[in-house]
MIPA-833288 format. One record per residue (C-alpha): residue number from 1; residue in three letters; chain; x, y, z. Coordinates in Angstrom, 1 decimal, padded with zeros to 4 digits. Each point is the difference from the previous one (the first is absolute). Example, Ala and Ser with C-alpha at 12.3 -4.5 7.8 and 13.67 -1.06 7.14 Angstrom:
% MIPA-833288
nuba	romi	vexgu	u	v	w
1	ALA	A	012.3	-004.5	007.8
2	SER	A	001.4	003.4	-000.7
//
This chain:
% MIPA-833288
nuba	romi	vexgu	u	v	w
1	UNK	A	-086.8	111.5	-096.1
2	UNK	A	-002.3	-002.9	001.4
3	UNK	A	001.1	001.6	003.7
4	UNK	A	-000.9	003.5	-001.1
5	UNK	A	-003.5	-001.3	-001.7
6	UNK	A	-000.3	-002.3	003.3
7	UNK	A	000.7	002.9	002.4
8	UNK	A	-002.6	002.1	-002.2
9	UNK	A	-002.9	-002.6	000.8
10	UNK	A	000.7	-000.3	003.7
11	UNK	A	000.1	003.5	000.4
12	UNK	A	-003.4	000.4	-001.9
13	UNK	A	-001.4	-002.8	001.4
14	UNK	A	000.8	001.3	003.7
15	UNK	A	-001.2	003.6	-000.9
16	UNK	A	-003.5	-001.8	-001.3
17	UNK	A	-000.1	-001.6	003.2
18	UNK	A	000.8	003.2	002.2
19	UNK	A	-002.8	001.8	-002.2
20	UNK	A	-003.1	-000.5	001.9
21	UNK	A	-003.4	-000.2	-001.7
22	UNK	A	-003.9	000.8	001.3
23	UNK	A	-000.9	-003.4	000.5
24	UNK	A	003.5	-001.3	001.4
25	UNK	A	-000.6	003.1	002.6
26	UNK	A	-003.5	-000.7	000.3
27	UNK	A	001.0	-003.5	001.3
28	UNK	A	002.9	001.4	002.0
29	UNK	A	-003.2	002.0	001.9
30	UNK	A	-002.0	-002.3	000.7
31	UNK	A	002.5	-002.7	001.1
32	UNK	A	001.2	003.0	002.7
33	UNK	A	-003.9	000.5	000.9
34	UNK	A	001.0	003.2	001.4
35	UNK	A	-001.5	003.8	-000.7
36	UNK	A	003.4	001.6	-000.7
37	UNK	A	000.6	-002.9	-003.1
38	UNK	A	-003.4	000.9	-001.3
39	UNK	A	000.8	003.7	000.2
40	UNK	A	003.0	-000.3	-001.5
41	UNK	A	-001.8	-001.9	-002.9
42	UNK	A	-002.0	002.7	-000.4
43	UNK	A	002.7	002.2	-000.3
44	UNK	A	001.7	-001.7	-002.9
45	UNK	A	-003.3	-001.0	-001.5
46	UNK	A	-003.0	002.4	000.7
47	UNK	A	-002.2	-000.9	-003.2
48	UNK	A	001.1	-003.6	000.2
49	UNK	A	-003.3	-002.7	-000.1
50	UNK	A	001.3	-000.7	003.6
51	UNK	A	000.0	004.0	001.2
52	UNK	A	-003.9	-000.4	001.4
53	UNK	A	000.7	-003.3	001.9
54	UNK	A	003.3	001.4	001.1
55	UNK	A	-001.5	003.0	001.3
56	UNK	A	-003.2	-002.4	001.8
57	UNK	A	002.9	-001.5	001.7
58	UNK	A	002.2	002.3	000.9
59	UNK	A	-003.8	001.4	002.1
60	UNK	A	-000.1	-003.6	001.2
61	UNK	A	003.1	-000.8	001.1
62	UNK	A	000.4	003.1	001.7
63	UNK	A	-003.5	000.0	002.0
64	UNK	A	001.0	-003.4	001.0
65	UNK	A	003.3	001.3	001.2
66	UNK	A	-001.7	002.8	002.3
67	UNK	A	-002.5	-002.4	001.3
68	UNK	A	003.0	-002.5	001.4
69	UNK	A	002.1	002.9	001.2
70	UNK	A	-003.6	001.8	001.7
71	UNK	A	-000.3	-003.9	001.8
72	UNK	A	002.9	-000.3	001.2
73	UNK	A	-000.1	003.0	001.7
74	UNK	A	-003.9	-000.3	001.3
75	UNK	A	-000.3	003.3	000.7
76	UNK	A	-002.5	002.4	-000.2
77	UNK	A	002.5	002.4	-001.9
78	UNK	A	001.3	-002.9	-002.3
79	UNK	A	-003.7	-000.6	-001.1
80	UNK	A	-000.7	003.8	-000.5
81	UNK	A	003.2	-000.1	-002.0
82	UNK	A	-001.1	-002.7	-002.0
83	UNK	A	-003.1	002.1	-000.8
84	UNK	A	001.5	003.1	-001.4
85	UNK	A	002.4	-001.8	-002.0
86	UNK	A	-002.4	-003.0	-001.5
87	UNK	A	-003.5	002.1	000.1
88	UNK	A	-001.4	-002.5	-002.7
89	UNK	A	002.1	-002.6	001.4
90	UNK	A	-001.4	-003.6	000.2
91	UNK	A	000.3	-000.6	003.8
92	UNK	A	-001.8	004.1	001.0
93	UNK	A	-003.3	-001.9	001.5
94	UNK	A	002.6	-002.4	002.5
95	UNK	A	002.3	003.1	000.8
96	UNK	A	-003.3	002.1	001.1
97	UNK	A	-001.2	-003.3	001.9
98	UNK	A	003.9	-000.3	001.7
99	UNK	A	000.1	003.6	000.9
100	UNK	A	-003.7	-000.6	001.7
101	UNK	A	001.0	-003.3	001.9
102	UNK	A	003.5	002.0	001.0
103	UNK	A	-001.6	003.1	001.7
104	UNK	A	-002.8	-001.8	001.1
105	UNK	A	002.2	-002.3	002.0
106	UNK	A	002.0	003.0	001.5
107	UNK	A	-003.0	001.7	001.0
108	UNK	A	-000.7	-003.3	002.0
109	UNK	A	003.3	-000.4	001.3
110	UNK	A	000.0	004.0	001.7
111	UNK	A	-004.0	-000.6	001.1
112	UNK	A	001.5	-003.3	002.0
113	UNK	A	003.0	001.8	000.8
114	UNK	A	-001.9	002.8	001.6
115	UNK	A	-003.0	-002.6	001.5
116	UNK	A	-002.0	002.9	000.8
117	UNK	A	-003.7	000.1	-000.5
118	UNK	A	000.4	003.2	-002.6
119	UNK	A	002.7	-001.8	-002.1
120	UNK	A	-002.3	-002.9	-000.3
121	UNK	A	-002.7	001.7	-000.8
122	UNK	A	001.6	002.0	-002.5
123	UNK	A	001.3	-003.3	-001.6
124	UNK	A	-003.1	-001.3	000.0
125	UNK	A	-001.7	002.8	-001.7
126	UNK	A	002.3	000.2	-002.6
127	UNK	A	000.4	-003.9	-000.4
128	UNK	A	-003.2	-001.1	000.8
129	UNK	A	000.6	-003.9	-001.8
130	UNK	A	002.2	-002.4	000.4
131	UNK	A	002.5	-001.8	001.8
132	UNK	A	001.6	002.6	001.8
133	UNK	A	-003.5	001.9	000.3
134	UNK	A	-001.1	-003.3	002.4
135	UNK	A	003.2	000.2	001.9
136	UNK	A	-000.5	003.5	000.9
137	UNK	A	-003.5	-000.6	000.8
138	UNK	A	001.2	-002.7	002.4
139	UNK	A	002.4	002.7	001.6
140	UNK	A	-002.4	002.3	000.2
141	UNK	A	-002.1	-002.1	002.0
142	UNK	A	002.4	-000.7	002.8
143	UNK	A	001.1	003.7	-000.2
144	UNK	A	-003.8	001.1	000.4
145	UNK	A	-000.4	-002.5	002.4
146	UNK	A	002.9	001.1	002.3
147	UNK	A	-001.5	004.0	-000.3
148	UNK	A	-003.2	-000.9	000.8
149	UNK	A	001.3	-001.6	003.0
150	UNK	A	000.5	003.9	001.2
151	UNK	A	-002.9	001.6	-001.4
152	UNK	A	001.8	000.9	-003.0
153	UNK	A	-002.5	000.5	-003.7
154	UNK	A	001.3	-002.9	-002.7
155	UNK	A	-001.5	-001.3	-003.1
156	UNK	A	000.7	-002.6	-002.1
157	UNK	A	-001.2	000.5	-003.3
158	UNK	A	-002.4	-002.1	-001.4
159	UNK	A	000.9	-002.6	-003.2
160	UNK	A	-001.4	001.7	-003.0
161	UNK	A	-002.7	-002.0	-001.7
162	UNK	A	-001.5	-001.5	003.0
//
């Protein structure tokens, strides 16, 4: 009898235990940190007191997750992506900022590429400031000065502001 009463209290005591509960899961969550444990909160406990911070960081977690994966690539593309899938995301201002600074520095590496007086120009009218703006400038002049050397028309546009 005290074996059959003793197997009765380990079995309910290890069914208690397997029985999980909101908060137990709750911490299980937030010890894994990740979105798919505070999803999967929310899927066992939609109305629970932790549902609305579950749900903030399930957003979080996941807009810092496309930010890191749209860095590691540094790609035009990979910050575009970023964009459509985290519109509100904390990190849109930097992704517009990257995609600027990436195509701006491709359109400076074809102008010098090409080292023609049109490409440069073209640079420069576009990207009139800035590093790369008084690079080309300084190519420019050494292009122009080379074309003018046989008669050719070159113009080297003038810093705005001054």
């Amino acid at each position: 009898m005290k074996i059959l009463i003793r197997s009765l209290c380990l079995l309910t005591a290890a069914t208690l235990l397997a029985c999980s509960s909101p908060a137990a899961d709750w911490n299980e969550a937030t010890s894994q940190g990740t979105a798919a444990a505070y999803q999967a909160f929310l899927t066992k406990y939609p109305n629970d007191p932790h549902a609305a911070e579950a749900r903030q960081r399930v957003q979080t977690t996941q807009d810092g997750e496309a930010w890191i994966s749209a860095q590691t690539s540094n790609s035009v593309v990979s910050y575009q992506q970023y964009l459509a899938a985290e519109p509100h995301g904390a990190m849109v201002q930097q992704a517009h900022n990257q995609i600027t600074a990436l195509q701006r520095a491709a359109a400076w590496q074809d102008a010098k590429n090409a080292g023609t007086a049109p490409a440069l120009q073209a640079f420069l009218q576009k990207y009139p400031e800035g590093a790369e703006a008084d690079q080309a400038r300084t190519q420019l002049v050494a292009v122009c000065a080379t074309m003018k050397k046989s008669h050719q028309r070159c113009e080297v546009p003038k810093l705005t502001g001054t």
